[in-house]
VMD Tcl script that builds the backbone (N, CA, C; Angstrom):
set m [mol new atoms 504]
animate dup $m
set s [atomselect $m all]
$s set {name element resname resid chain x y z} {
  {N N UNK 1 A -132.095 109.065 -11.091}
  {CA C UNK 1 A -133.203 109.484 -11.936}
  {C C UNK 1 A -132.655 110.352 -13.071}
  {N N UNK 2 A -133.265 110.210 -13.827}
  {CA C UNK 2 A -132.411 111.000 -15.230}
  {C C UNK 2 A -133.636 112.464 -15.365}
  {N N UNK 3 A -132.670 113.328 -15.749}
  {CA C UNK 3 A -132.766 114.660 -16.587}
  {C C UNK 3 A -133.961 114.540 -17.075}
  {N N UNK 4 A -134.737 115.652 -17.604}
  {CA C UNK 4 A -135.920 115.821 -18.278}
  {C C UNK 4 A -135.101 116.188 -19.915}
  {N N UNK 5 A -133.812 116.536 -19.983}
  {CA C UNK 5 A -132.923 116.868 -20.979}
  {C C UNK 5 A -132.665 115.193 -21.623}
  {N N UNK 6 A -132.117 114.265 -20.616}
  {CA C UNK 6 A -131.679 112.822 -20.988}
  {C C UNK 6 A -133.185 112.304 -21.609}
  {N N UNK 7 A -133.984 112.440 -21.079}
  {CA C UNK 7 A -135.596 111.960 -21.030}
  {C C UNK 7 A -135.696 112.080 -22.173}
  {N N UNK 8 A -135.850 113.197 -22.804}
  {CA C UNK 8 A -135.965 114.136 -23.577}
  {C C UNK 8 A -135.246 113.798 -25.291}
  {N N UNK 9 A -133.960 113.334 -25.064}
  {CA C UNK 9 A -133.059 112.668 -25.945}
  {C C UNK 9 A -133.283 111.233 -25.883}
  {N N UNK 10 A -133.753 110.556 -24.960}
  {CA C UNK 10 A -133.747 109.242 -25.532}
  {C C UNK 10 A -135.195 109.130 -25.858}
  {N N UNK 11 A -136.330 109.574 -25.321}
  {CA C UNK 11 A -137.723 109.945 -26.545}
  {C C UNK 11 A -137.621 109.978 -27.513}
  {N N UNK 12 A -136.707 110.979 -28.232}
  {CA C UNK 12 A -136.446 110.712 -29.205}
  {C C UNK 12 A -135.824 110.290 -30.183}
  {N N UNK 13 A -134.839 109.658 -29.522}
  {CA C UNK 13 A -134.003 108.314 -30.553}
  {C C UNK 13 A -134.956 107.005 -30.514}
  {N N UNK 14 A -135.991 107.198 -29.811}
  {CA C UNK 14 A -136.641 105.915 -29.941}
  {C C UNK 14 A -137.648 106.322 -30.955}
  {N N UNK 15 A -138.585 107.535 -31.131}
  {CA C UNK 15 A -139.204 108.189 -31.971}
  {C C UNK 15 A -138.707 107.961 -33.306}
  {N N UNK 16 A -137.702 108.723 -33.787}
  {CA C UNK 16 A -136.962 108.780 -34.492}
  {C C UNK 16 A -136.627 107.489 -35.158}
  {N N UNK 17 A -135.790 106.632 -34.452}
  {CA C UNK 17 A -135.839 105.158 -34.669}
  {C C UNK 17 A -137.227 104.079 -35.340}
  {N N UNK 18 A -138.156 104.657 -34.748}
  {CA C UNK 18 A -139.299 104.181 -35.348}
  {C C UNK 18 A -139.740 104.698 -36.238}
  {N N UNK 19 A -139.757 106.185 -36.892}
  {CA C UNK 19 A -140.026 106.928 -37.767}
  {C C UNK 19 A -139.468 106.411 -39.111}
  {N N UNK 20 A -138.134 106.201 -38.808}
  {CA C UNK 20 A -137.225 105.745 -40.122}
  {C C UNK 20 A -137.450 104.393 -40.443}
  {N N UNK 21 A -137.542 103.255 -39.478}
  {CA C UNK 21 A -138.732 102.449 -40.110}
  {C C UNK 21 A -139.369 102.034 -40.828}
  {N N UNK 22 A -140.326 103.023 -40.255}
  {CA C UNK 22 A -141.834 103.197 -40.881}
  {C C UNK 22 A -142.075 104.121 -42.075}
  {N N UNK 23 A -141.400 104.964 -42.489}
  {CA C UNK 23 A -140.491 105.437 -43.325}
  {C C UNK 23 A -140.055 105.286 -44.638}
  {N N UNK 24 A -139.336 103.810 -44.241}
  {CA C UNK 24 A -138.711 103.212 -45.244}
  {C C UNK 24 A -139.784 102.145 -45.956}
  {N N UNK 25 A -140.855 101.688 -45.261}
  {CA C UNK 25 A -142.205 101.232 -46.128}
  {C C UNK 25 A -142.875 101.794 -47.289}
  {N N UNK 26 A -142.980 101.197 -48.098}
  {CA C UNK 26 A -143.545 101.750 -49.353}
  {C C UNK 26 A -145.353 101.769 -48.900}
  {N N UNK 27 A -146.019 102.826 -49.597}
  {CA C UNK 27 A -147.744 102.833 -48.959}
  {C C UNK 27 A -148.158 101.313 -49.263}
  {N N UNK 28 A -148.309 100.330 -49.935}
  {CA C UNK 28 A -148.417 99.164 -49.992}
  {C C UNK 28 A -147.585 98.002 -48.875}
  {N N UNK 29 A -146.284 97.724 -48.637}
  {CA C UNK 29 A -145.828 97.460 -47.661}
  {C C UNK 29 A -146.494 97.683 -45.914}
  {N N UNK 30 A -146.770 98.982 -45.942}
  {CA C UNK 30 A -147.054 99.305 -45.008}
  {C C UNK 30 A -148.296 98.474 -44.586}
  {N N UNK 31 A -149.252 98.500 -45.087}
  {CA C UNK 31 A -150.645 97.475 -45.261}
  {C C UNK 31 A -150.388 96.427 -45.286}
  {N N UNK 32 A -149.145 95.688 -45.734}
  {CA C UNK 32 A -149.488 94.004 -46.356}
  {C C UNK 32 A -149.267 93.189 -44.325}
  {N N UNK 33 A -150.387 92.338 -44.337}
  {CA C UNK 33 A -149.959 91.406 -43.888}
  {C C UNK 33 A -148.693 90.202 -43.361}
  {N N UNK 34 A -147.331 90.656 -42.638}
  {CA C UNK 34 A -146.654 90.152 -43.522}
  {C C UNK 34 A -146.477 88.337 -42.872}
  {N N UNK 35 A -147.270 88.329 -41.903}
  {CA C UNK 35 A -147.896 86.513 -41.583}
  {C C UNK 35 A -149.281 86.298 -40.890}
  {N N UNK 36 A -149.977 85.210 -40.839}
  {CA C UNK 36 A -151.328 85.334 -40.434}
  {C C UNK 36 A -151.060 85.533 -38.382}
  {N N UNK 37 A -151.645 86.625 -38.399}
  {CA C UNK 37 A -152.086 86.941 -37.067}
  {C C UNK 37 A -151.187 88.227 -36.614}
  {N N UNK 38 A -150.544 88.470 -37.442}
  {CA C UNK 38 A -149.738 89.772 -37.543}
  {C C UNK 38 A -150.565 91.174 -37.537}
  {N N UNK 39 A -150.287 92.112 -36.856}
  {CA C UNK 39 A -150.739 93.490 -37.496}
  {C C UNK 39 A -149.749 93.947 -38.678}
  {N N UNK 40 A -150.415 94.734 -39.255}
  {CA C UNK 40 A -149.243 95.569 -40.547}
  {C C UNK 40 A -148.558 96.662 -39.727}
  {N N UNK 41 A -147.543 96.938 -40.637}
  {CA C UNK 41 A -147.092 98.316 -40.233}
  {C C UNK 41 A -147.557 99.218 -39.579}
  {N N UNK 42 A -148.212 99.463 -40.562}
  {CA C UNK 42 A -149.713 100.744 -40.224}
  {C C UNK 42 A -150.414 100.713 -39.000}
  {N N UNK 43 A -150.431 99.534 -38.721}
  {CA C UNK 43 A -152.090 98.913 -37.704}
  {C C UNK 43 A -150.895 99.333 -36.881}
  {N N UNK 44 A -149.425 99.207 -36.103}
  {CA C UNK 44 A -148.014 99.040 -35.188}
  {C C UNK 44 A -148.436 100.735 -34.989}
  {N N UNK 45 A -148.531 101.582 -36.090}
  {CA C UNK 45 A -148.332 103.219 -35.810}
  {C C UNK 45 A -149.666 103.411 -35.350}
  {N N UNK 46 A -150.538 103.016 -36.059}
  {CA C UNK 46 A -152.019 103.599 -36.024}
  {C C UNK 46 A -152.079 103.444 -33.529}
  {N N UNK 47 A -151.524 102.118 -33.696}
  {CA C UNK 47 A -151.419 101.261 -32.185}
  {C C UNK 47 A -150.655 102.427 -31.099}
  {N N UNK 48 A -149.503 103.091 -31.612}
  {CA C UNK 48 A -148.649 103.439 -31.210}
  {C C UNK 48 A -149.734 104.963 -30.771}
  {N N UNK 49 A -150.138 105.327 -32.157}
  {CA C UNK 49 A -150.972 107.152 -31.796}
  {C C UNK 49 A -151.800 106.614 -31.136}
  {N N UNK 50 A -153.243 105.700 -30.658}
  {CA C UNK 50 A -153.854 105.489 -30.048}
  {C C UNK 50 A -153.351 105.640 -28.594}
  {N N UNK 51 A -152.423 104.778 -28.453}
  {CA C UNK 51 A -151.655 105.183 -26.915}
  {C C UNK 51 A -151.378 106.340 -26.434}
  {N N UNK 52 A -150.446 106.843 -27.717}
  {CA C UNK 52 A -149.479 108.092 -27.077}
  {C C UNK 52 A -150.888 108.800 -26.827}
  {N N UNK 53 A -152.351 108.988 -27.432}
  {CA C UNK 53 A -153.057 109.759 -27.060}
  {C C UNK 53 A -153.651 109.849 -25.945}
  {N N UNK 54 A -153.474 108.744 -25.124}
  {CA C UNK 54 A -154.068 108.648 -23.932}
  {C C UNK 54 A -153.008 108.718 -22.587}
  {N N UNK 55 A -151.989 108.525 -23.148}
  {CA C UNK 55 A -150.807 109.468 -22.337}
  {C C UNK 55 A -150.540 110.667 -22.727}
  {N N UNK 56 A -150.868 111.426 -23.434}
  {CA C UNK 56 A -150.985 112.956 -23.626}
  {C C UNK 56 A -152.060 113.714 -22.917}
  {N N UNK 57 A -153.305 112.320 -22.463}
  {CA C UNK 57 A -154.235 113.322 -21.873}
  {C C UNK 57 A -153.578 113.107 -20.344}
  {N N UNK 58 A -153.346 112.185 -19.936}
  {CA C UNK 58 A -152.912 111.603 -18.605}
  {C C UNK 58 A -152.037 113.212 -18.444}
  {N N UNK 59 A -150.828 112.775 -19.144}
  {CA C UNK 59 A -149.855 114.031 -19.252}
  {C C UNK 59 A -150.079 115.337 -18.910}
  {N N UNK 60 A -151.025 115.432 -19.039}
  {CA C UNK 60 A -151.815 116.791 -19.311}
  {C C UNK 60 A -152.676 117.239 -18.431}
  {N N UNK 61 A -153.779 116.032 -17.430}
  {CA C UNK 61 A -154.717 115.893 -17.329}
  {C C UNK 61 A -154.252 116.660 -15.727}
  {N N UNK 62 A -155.149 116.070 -14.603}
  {CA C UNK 62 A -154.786 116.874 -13.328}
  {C C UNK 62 A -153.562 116.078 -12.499}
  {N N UNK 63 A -153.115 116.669 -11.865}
  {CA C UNK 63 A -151.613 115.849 -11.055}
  {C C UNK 63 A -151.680 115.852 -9.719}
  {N N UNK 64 A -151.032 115.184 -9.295}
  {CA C UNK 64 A -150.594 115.137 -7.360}
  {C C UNK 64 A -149.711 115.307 -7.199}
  {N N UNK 65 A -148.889 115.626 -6.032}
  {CA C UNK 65 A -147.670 115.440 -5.374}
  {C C UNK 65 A -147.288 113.745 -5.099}
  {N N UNK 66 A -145.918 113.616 -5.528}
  {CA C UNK 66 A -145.833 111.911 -5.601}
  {C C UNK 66 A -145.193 112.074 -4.230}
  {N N UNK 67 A -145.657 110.666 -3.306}
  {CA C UNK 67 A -144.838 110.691 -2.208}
  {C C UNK 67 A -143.852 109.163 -2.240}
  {N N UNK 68 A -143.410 109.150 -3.533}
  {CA C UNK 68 A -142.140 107.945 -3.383}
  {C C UNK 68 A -141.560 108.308 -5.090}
  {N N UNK 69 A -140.513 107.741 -5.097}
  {CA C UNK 69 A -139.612 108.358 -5.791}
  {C C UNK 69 A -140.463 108.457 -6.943}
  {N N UNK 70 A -139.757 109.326 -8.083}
  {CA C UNK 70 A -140.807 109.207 -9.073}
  {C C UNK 70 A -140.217 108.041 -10.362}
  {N N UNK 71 A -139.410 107.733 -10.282}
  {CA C UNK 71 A -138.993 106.631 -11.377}
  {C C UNK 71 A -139.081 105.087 -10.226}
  {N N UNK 72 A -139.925 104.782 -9.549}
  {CA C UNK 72 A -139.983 103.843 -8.930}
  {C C UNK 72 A -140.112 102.481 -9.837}
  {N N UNK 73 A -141.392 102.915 -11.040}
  {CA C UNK 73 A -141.667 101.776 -11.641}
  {C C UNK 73 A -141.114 101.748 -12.568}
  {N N UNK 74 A -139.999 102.364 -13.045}
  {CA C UNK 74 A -139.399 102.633 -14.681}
  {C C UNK 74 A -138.054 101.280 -14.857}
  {N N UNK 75 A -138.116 100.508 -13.991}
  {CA C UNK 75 A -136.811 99.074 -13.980}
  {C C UNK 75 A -138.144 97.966 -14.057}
  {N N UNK 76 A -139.219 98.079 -13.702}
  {CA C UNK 76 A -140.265 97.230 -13.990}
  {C C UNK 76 A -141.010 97.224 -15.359}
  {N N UNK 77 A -141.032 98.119 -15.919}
  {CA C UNK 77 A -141.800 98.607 -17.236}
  {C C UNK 77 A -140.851 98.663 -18.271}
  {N N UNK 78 A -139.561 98.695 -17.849}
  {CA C UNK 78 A -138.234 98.113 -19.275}
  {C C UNK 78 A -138.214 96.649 -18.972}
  {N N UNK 79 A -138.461 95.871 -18.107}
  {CA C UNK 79 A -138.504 94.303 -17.894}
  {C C UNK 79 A -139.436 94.116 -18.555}
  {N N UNK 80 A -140.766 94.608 -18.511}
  {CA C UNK 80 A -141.948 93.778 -19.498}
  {C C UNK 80 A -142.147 94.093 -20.911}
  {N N UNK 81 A -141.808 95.623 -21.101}
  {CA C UNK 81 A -141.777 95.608 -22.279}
  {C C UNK 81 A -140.861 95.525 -23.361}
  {N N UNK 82 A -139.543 95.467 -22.693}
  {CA C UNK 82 A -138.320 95.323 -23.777}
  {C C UNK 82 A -138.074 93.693 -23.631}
  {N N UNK 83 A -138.876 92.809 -22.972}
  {CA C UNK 83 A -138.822 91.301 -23.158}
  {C C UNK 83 A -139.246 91.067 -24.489}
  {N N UNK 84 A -138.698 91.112 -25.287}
  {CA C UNK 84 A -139.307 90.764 -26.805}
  {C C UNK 84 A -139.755 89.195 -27.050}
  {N N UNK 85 A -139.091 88.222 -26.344}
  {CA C UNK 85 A -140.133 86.966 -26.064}
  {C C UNK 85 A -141.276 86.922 -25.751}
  {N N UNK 86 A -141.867 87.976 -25.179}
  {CA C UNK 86 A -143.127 87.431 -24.394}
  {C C UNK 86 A -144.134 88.294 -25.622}
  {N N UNK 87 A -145.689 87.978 -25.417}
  {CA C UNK 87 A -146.669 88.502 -26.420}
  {C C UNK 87 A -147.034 89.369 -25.324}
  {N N UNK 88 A -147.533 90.367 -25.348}
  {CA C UNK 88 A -148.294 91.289 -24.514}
  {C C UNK 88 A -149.719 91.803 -24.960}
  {N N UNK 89 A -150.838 91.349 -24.378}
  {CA C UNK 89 A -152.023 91.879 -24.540}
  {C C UNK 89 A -152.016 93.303 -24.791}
  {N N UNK 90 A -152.940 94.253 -25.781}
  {CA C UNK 90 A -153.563 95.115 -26.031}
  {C C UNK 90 A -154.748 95.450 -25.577}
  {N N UNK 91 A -154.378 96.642 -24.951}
  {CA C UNK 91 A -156.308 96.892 -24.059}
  {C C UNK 91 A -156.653 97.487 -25.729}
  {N N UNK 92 A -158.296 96.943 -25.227}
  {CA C UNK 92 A -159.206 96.951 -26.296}
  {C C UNK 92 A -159.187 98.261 -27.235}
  {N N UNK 93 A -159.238 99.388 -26.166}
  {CA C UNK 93 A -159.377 101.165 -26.646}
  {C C UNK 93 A -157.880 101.227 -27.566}
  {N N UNK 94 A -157.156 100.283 -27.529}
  {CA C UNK 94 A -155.967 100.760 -28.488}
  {C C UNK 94 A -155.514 100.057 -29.381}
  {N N UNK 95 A -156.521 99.004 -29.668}
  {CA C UNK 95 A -156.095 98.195 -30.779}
  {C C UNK 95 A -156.769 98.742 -31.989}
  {N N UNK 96 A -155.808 98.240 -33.331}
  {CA C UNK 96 A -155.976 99.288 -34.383}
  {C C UNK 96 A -156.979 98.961 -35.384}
  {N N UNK 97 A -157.488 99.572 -36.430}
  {CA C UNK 97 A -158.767 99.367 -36.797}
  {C C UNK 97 A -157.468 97.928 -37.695}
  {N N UNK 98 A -159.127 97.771 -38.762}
  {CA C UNK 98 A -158.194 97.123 -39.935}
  {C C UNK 98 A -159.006 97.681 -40.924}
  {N N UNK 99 A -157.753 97.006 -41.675}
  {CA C UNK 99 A -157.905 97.671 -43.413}
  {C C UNK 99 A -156.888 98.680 -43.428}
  {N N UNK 100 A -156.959 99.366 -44.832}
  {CA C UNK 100 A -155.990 100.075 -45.088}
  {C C UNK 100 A -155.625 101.509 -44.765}
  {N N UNK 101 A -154.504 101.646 -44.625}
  {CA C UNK 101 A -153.883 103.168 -43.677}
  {C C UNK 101 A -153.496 104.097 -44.709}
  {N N UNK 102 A -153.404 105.205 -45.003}
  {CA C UNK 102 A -152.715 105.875 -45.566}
  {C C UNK 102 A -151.294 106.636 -44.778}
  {N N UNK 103 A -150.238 105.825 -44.939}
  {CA C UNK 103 A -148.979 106.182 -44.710}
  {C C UNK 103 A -148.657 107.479 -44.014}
  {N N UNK 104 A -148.731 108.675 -45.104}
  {CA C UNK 104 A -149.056 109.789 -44.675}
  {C C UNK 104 A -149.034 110.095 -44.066}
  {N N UNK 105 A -150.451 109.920 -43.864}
  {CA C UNK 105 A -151.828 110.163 -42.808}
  {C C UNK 105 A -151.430 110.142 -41.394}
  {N N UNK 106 A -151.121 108.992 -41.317}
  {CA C UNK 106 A -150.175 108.103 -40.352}
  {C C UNK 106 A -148.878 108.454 -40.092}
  {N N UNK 107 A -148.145 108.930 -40.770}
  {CA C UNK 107 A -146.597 109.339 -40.248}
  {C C UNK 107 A -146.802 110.710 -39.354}
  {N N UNK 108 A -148.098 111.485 -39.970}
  {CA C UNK 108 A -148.406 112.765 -39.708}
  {C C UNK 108 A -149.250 112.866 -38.062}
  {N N UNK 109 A -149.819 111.941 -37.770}
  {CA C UNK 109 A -150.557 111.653 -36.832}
  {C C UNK 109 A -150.013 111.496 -36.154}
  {N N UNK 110 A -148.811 110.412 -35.957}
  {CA C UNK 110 A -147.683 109.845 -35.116}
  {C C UNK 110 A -146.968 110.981 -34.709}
  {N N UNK 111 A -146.477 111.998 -35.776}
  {CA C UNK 111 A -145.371 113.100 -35.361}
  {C C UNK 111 A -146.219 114.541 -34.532}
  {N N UNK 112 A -147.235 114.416 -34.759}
  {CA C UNK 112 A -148.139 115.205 -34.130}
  {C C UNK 112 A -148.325 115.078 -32.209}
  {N N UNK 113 A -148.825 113.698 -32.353}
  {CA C UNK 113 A -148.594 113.269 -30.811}
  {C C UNK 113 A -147.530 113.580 -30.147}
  {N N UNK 114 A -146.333 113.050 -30.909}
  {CA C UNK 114 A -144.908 113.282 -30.095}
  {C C UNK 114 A -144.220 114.374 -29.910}
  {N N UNK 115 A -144.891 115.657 -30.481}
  {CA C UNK 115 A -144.533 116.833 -30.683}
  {C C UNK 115 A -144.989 117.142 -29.323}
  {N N UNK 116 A -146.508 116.830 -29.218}
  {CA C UNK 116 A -146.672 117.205 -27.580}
  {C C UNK 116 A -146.486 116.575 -26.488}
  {N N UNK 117 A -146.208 114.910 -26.572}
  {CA C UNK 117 A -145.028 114.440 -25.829}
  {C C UNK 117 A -143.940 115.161 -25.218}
  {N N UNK 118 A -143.132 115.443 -26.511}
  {CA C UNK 118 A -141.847 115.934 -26.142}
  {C C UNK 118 A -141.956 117.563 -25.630}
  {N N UNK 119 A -142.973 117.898 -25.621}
  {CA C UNK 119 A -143.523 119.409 -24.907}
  {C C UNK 119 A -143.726 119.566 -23.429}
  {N N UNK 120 A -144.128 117.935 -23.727}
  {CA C UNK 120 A -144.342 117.929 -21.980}
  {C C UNK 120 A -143.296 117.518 -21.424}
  {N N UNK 121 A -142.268 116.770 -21.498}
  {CA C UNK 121 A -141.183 116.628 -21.005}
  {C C UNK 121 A -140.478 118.007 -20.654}
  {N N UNK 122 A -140.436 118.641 -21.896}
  {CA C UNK 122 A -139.953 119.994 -21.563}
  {C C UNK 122 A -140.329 121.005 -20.612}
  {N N UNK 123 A -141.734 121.360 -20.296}
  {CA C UNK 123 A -142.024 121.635 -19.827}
  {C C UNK 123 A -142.801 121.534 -18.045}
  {N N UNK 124 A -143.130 119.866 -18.336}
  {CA C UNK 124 A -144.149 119.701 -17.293}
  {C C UNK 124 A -143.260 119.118 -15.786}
  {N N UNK 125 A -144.144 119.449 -14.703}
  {CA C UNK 125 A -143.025 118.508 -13.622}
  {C C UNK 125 A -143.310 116.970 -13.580}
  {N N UNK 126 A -142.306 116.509 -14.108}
  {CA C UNK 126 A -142.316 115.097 -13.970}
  {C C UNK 126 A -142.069 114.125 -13.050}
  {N N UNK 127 A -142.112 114.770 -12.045}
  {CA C UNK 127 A -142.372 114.170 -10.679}
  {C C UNK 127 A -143.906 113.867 -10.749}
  {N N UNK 128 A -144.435 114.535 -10.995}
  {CA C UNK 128 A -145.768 114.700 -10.274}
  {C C UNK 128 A -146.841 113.391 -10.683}
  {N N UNK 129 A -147.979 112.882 -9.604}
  {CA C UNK 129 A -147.931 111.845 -10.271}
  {C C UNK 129 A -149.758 112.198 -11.020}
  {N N UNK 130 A -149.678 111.194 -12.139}
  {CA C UNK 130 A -151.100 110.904 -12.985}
  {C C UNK 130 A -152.571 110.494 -12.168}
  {N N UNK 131 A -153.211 110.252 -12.839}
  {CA C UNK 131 A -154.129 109.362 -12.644}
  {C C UNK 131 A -154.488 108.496 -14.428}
  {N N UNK 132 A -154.359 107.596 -14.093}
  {CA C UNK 132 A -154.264 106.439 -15.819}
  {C C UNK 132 A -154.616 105.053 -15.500}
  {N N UNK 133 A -156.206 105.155 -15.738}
  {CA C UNK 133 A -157.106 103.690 -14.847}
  {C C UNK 133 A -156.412 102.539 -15.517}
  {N N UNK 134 A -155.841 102.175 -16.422}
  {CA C UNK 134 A -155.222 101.464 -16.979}
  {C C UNK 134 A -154.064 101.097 -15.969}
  {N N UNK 135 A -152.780 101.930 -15.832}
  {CA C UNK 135 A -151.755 102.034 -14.773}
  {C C UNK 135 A -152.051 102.026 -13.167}
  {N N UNK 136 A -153.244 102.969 -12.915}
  {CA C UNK 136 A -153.192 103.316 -11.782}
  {C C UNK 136 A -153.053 104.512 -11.449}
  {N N UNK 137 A -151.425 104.974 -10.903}
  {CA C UNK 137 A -151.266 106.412 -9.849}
  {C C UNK 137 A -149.608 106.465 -10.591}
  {N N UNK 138 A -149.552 106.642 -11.872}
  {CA C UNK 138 A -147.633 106.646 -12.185}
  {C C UNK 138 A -147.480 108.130 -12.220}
  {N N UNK 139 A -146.303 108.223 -12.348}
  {CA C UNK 139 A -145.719 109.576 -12.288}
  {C C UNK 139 A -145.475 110.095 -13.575}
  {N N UNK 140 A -145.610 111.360 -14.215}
  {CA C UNK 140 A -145.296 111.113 -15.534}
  {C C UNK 140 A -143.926 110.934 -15.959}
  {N N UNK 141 A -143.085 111.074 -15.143}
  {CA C UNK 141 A -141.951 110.352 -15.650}
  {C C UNK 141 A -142.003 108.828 -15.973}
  {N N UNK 142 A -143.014 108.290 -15.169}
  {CA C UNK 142 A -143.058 106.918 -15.588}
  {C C UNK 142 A -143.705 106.521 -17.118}
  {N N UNK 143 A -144.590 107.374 -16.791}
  {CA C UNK 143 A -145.261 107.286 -18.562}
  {C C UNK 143 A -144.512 107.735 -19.247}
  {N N UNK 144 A -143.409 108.830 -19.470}
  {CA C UNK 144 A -142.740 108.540 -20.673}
  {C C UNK 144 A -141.444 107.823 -20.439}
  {N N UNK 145 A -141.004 107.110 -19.729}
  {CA C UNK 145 A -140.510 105.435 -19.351}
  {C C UNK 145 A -141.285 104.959 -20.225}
  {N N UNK 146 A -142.660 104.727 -19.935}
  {CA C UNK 146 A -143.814 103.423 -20.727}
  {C C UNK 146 A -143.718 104.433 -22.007}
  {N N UNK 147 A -144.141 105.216 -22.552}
  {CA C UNK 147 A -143.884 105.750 -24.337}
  {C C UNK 147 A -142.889 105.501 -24.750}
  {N N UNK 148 A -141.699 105.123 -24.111}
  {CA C UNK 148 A -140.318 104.974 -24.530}
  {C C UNK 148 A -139.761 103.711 -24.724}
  {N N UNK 149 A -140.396 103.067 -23.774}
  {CA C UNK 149 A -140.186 101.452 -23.896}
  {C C UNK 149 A -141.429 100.569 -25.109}
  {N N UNK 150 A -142.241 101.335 -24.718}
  {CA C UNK 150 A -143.576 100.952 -25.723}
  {C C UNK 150 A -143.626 101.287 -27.055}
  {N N UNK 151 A -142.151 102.328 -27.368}
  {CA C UNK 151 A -142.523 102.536 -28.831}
  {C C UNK 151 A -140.624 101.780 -28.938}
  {N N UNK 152 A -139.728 101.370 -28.064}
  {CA C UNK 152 A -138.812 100.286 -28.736}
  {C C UNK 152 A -139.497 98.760 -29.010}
  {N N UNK 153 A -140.320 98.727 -28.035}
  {CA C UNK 153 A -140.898 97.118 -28.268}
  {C C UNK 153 A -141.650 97.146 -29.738}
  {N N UNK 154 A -142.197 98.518 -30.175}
  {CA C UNK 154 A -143.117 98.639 -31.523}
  {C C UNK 154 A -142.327 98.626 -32.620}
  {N N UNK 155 A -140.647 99.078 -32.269}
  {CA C UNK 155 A -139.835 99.268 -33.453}
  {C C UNK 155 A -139.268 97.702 -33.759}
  {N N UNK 156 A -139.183 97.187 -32.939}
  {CA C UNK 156 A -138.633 95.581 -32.970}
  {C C UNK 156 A -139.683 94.915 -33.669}
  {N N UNK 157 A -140.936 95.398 -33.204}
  {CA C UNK 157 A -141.846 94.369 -34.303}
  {C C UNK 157 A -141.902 94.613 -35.495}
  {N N UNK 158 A -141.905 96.267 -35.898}
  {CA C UNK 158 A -141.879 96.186 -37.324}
  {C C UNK 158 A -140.674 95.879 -38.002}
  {N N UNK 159 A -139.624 96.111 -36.716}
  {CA C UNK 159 A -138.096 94.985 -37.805}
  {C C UNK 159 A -138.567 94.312 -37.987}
  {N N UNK 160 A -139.269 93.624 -37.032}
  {CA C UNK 160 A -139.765 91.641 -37.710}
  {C C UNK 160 A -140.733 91.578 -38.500}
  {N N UNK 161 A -141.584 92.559 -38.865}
  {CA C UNK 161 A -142.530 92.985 -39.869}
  {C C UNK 161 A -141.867 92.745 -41.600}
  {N N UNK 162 A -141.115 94.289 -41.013}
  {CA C UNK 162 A -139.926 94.107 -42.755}
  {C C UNK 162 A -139.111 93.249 -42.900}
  {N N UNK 163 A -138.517 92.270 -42.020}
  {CA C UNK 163 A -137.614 91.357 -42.667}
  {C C UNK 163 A -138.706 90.363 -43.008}
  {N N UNK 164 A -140.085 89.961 -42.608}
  {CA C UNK 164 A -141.183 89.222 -43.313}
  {C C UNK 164 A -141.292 89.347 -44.711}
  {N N UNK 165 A -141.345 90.858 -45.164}
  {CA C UNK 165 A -141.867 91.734 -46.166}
  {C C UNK 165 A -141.041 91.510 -47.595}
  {N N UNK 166 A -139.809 91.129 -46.988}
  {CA C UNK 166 A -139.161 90.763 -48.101}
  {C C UNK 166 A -139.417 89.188 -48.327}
  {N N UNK 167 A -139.628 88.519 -47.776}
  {CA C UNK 167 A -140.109 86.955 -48.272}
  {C C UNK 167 A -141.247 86.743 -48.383}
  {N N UNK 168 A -142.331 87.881 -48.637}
  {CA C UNK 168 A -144.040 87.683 -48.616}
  {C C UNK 168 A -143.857 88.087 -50.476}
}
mol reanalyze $m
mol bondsrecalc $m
mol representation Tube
mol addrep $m
């Protein structure tokens, strides 16, 4: 099981990684379409804060004592979500509006969440386990496993976003 320190550092090279990104989009880019059935940029971050917000409350919210390891499900949740072949459904509560984002707005929103992400790593016991009707009974180490894997699978799409962006 890894460190709340290791945890902690690879949060945020994946953060980070996605930041620069998203980043490197011009406020127009960020919005365009870049094939039919695609989200934009924007709609990928807007997707991303919707989540992290509902693992910040989980995070946060009341805890148990876990009685099996606490990274049990974290070799299952890098199998589904770092499969970049497969499409993965969006529960409804986190899919992103449409129309246009203000960048900004949005970079600011994103770094906001992860600020208290990475607070709770620091601070919280990550053994202990959630309640997240979506998941079930994970531990929060497992959820930031799933924020960590869920925001590399988000950075891969908007690679495939911007290399669109230049042939749109």
């Amino acid at each position: 099981m890894k460190t709340p320190n290791e945890l902690y550092q690879e949060f945020e090279a994946a953060t980070n990684g996605y930041l620069d990104l998203v980043a490197a989009l011009s406020q127009d880019e960020i919005n365009t379409v870049p094939f039919p059935g695609s989200w934009t940029a924007a709609q990928v971050t807007e997707h991303l804060c919707k989540s992290d917000n509902a693992m910040i409350q989980a995070l946060n919210g009341p805890v148990q004592p876990t009685s099996r390891p606490a990274d049990d499900m974290v070799n299952n949740l890098r199998a589904i979500f770092l499969d970049f072949s497969t499409k993965l459904p969006s529960p409804e509560f986190i899919i992103p509006d449409a129309g246009t984002h203000d960048k900004d707005d949005l970079i600011s929103f994103f770094k906001a969440g992860r600020e208290q992400i990475g607070k709770a790593i620091k601070t919280l016991d990550l053994t202990a386990t959630c309640h997240l009707p979506i998941f079930g009974e994970p531990t929060r180490l497992e959820l930031i496993a799933f924020i960590i894997f869920h925001t590399l699978r988000h950075t891969n799409q908007v690679k495939n976003i911007s290399e669109k962006l230049v042939n749109v």
